[in-house]
N, CA and C atoms as a LAMMPS dump frame, in Angstrom:
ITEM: TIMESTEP
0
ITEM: NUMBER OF ATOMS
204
ITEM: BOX BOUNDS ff ff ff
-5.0000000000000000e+02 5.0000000000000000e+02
-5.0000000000000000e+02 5.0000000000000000e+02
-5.0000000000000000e+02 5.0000000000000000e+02
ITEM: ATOMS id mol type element x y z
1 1 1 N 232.539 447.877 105.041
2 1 2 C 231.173 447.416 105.113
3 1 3 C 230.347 448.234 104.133
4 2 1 N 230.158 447.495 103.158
5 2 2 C 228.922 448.02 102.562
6 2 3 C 226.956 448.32 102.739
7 3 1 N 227.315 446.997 103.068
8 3 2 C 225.619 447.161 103.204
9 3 3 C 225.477 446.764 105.176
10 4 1 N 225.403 447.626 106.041
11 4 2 C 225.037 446.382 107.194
12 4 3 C 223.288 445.911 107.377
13 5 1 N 223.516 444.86 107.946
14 5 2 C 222.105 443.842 108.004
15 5 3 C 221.173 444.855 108.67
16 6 1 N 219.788 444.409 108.025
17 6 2 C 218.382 445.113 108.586
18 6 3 C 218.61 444.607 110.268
19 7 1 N 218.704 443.54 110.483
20 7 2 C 218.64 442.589 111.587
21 7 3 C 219.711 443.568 112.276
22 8 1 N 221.005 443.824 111.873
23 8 2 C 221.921 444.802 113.396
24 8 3 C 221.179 445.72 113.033
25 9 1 N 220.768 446.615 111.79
26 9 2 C 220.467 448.072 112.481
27 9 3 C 219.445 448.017 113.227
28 10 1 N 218.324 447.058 113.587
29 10 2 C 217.336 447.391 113.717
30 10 3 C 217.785 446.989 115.37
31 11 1 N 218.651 446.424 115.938
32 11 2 C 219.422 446.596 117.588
33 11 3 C 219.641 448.111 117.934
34 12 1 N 219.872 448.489 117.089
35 12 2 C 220.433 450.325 117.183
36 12 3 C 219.22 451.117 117.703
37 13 1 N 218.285 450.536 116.976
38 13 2 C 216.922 451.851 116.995
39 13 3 C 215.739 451.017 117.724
40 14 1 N 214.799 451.762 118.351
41 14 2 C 212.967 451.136 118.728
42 14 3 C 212.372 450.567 117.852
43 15 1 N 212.596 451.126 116.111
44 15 2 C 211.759 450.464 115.239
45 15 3 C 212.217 450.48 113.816
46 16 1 N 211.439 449.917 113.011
47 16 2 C 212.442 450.195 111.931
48 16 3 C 211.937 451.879 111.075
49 17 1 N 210.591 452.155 111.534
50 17 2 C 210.208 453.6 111.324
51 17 3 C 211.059 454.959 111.463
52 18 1 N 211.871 454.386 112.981
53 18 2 C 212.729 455.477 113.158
54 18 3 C 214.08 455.01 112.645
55 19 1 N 214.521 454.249 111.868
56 19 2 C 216.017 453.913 111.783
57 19 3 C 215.592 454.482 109.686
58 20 1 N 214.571 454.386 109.261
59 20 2 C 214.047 454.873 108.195
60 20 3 C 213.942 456.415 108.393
61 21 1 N 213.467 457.001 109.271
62 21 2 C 213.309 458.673 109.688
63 21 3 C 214.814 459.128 109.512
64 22 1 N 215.631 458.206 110.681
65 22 2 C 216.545 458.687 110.715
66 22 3 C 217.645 458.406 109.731
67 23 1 N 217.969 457.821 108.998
68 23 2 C 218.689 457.568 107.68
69 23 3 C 218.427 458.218 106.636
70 24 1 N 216.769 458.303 106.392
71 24 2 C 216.637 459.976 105.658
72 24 3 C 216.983 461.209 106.131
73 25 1 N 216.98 461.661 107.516
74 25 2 C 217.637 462.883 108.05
75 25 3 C 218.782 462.86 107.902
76 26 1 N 219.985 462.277 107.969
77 26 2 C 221.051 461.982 108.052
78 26 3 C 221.747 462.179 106.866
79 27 1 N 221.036 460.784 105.788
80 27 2 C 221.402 461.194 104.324
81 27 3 C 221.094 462.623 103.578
82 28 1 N 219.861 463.362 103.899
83 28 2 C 219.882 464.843 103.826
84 28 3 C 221.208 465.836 104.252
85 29 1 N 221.249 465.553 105.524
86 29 2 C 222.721 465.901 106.124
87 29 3 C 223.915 466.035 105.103
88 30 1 N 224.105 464.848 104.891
89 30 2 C 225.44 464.328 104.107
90 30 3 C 225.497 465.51 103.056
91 31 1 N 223.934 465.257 102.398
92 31 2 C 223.821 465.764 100.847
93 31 3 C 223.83 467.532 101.066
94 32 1 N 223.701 467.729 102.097
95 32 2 C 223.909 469.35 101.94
96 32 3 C 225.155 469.819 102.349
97 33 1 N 226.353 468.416 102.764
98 33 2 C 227.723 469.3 102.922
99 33 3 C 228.516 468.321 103.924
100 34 1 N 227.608 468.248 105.194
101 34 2 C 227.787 467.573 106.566
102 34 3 C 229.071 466.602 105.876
103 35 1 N 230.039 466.833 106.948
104 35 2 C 230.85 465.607 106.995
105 35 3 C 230.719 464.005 107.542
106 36 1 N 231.053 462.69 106.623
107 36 2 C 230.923 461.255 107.289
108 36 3 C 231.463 461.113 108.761
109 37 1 N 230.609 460.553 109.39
110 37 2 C 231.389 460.241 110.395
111 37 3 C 231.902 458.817 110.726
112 38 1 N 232.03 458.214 109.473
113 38 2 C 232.773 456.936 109.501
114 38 3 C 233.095 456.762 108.181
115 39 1 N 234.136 455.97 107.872
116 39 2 C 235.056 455.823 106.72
117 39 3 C 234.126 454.93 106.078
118 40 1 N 233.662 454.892 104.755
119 40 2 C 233.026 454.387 103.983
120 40 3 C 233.689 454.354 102.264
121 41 1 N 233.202 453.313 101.527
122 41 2 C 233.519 452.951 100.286
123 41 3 C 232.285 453.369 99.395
124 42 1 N 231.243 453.58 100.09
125 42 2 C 230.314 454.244 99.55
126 42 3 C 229.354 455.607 98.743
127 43 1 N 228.968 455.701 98.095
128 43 2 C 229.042 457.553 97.416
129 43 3 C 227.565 458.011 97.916
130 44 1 N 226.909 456.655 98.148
131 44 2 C 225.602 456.817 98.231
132 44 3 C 224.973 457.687 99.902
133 45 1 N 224.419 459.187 100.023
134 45 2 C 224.312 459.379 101.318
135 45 3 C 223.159 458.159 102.074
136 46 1 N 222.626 457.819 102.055
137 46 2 C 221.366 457.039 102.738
138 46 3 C 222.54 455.765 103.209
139 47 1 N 223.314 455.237 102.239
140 47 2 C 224.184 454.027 102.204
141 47 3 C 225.448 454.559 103.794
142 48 1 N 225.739 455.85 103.864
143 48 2 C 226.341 456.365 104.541
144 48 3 C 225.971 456.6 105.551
145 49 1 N 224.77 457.097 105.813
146 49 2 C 223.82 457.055 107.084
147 49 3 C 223.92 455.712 107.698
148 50 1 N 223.314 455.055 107.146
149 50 2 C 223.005 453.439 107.843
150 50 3 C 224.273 452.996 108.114
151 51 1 N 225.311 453.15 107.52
152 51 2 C 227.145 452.276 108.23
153 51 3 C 227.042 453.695 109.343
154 52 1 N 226.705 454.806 109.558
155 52 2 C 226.935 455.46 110.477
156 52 3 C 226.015 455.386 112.141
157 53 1 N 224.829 454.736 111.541
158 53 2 C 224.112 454.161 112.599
159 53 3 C 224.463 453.054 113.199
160 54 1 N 224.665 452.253 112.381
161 54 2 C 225.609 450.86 112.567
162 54 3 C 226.86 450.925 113.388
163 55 1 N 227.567 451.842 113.433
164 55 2 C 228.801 452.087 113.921
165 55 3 C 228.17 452.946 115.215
166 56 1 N 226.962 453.35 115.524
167 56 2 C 226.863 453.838 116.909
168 56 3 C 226.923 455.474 116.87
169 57 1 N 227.535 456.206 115.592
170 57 2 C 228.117 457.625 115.327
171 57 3 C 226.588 458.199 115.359
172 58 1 N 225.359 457.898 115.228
173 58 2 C 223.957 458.622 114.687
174 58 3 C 223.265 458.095 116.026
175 59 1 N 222.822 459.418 116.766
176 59 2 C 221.452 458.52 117.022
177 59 3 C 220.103 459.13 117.273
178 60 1 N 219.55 458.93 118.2
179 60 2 C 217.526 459.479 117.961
180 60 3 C 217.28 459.648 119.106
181 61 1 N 216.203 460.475 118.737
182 61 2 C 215.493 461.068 120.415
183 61 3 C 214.01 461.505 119.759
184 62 1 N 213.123 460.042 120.595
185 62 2 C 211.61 460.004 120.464
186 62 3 C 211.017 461.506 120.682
187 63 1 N 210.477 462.28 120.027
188 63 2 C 209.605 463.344 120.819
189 63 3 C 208.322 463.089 120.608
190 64 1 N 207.342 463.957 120.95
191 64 2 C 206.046 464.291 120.734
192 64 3 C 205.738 464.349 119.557
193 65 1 N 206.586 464.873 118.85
194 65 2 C 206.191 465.307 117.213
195 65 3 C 207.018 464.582 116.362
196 66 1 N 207.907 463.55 116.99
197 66 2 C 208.492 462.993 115.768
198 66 3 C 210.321 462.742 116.121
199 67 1 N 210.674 461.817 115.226
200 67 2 C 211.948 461.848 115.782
201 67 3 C 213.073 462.828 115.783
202 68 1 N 213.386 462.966 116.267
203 68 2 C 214.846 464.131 116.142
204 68 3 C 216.168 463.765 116.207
């Protein structure tokens, strides 16, 4: 899977704000070392995030100050 649909990720998350928060946290992740947690064809971290949300491996926790 390369690209998965706005339409499933956005089943995964409350909004698309936090599936955006969290795909930038994530792809940060990647880019400082963090290992995939799903097999991908992809080089791109952000591209890697989102098949990892998609697959259920990522997820979020609303706080006061923001997502985590």
């Amino acid at each position: 899977m390369t690209q998965p649909s706005l339409d499933q990720l956005i089943l995964k998350v409350d909004s698309k704000y936090t599936l955006v928060v969290a795909a930038a946290k994530r792809g940060r992740e990647l880019m400082d070392g963090r290992p995939n947690l799903v097999e991908s064809k992809s080089t791109k971290p952000v591209s890697i995030a989102l098949e990892e949300i998609h697959a259920g491996r990522i997820g979020f926790e609303r706080t006061k100050i923001g997502v985590k």
